[in-house]
C-alpha positions as CSV (number, residue, x, y, z in Angstrom):
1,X,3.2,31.8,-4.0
2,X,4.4,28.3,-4.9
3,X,5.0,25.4,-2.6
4,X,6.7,21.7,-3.2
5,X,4.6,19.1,-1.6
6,X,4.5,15.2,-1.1
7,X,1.4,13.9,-2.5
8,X,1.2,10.1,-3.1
9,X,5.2,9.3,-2.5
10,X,5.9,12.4,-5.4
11,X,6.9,15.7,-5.0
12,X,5.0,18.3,-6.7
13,X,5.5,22.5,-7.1
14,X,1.8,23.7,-7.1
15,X,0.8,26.9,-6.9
16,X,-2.8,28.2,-6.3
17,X,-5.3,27.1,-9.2
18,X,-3.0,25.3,-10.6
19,X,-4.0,21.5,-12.0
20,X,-2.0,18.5,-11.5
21,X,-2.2,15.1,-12.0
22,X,-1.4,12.2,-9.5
23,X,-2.0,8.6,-8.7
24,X,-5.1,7.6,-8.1
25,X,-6.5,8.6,-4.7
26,X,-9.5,7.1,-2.9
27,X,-11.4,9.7,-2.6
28,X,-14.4,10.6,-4.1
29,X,-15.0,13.4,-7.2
30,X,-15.2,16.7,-6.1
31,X,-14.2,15.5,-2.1
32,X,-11.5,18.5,-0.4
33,X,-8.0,16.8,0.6
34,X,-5.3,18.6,2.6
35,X,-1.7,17.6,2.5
36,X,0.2,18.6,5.1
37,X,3.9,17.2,4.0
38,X,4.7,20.7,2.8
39,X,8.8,20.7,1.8
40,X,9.7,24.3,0.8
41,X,7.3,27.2,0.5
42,X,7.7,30.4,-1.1
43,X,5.6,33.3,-0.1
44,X,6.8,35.9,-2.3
45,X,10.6,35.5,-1.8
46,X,10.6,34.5,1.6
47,X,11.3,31.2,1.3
48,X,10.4,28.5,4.2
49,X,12.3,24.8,4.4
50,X,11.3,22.3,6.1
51,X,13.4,19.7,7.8
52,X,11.7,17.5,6.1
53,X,8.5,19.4,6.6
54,X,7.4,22.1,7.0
55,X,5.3,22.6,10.7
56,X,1.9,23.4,10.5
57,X,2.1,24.0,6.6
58,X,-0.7,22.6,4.7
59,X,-1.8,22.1,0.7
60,X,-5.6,22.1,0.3
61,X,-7.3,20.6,-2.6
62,X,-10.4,19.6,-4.4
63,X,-10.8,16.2,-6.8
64,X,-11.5,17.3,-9.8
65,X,-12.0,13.4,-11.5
66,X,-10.7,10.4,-11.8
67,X,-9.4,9.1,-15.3
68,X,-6.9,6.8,-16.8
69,X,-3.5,7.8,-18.5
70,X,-2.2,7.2,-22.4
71,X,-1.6,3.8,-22.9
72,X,1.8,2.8,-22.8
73,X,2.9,-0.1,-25.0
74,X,5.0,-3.0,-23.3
75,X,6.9,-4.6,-26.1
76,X,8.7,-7.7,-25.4
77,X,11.3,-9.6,-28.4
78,X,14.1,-12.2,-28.2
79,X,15.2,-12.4,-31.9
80,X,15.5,-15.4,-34.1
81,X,13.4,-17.1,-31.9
82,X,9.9,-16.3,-33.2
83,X,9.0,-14.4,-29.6
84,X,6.9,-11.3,-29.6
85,X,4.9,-10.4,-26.6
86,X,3.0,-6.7,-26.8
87,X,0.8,-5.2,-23.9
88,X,-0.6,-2.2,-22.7
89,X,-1.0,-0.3,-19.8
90,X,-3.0,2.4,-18.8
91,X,-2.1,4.3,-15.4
92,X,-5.1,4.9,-13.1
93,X,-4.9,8.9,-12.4
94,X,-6.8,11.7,-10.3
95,X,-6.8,15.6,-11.4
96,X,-6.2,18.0,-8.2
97,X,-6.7,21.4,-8.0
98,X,-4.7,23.6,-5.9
99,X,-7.3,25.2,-3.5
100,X,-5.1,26.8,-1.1
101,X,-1.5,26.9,0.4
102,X,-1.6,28.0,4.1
103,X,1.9,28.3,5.8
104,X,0.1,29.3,9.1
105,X,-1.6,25.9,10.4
106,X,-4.6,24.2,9.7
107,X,-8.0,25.1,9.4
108,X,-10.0,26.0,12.1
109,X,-12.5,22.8,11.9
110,X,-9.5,21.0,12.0
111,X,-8.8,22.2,15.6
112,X,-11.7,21.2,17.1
113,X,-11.5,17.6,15.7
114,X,-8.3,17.5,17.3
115,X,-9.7,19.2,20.9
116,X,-12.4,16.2,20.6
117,X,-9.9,14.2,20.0
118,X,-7.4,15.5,22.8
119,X,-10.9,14.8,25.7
120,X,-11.6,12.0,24.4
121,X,-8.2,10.8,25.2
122,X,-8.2,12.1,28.6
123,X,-11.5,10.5,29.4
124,X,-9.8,7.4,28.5
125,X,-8.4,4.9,31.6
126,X,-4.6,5.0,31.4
127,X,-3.2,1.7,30.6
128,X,0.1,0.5,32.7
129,X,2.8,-1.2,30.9
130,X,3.7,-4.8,31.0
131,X,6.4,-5.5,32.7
132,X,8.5,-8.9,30.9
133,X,8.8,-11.4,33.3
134,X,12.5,-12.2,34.2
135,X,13.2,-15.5,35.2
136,X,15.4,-16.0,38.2
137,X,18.4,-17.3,38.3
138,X,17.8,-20.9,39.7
139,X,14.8,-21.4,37.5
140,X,17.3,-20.8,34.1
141,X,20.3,-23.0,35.8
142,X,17.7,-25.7,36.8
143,X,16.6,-25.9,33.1
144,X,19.9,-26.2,31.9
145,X,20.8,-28.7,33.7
146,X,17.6,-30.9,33.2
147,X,18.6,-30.4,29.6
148,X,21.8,-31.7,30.0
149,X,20.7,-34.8,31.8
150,X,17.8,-35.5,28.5
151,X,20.9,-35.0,26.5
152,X,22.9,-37.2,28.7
153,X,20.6,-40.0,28.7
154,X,19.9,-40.0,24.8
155,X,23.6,-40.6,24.3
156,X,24.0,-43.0,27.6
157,X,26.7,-41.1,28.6
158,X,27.2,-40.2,32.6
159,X,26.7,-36.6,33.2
160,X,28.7,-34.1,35.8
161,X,26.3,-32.0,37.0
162,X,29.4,-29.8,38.3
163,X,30.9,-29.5,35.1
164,X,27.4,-28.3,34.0
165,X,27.1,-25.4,36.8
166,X,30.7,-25.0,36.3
167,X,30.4,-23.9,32.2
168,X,26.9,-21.8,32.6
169,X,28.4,-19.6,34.8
């Protein structure tokens, strides 16, 4: 049984057992993830896609340790000019091992996190939504028009307050 899962923004076939090696998580040595972005499992030749995931699939895992990558060398040269510029980089990393693939749903401790979760939001006061405020009519023409007479004034120019009312609407 093999499945292709999401696991740090990469995709990954793992199969039970199996090591891998990902970007560095943040949690602890020898803590138990689950990922439950699960794309394509296959169970023995019955094959289950997701669109994109798969429902109640999940990937559990256990971190192995935490390490750094081979260094990679960043070269940089512009020739004829005397400009060399070499660094390295080494890629923070964390080793997984493939505990378990589960197509059926999550575990059952899971469950009742998510019941406690699921009272707790019942006991919680429901929350109406805001309204927006809509101004009226009157209140937005009015506006305009006081507007128009600062902008009237400033240029000591005579204003139409018709012409105004007229143009808004």
């Amino acid at each position: 049984m093999y499945a292709i899962v999401e696991i740090a923004g990469q995709q990954f076939k793992v199969a039970k057992d199996q090591k891998i090696y990902v970007n560095r998580l943040a949690e602890d040595e020898g803590a138990q993830v689950s990922f439950d972005k699960v794309l394509l499992a296959d169970d023995g030749g019955n094959v289950t896609l997701g669109a994109p995931a798969i429902d109640g699939a999940l990937v559990g895992a256990k971190v192995v340790k935490h390490l750094r990558g081979d260094k990679v060398i960043v070269f940089k040269k512009k020739r004829r000019k005397g400009y060399k510029k070499k660094n390295g980089h080494r890629q923070w990393l964390t080793q997984l091992e493939i505990v378990d693939i589960s197509l059926s749903g999550k575990k059952k401790e899971s469950k009742k996190e998510d019941s406690k979760k699921t009272e707790a939001a019942k006991d919680a006061p429901v929350k109406e939504e805001a309204k927006p405020k809509a101004k009226k009519e009157k209140e937005v023409s009015e506006n305009l028009v006081t507007r128009a007479e600062q902008r009237a004034e400033a240029d000591h120019l005579e204003l139409d307050v018709d012409k105004v009312l007229h143009s808004i609407g």
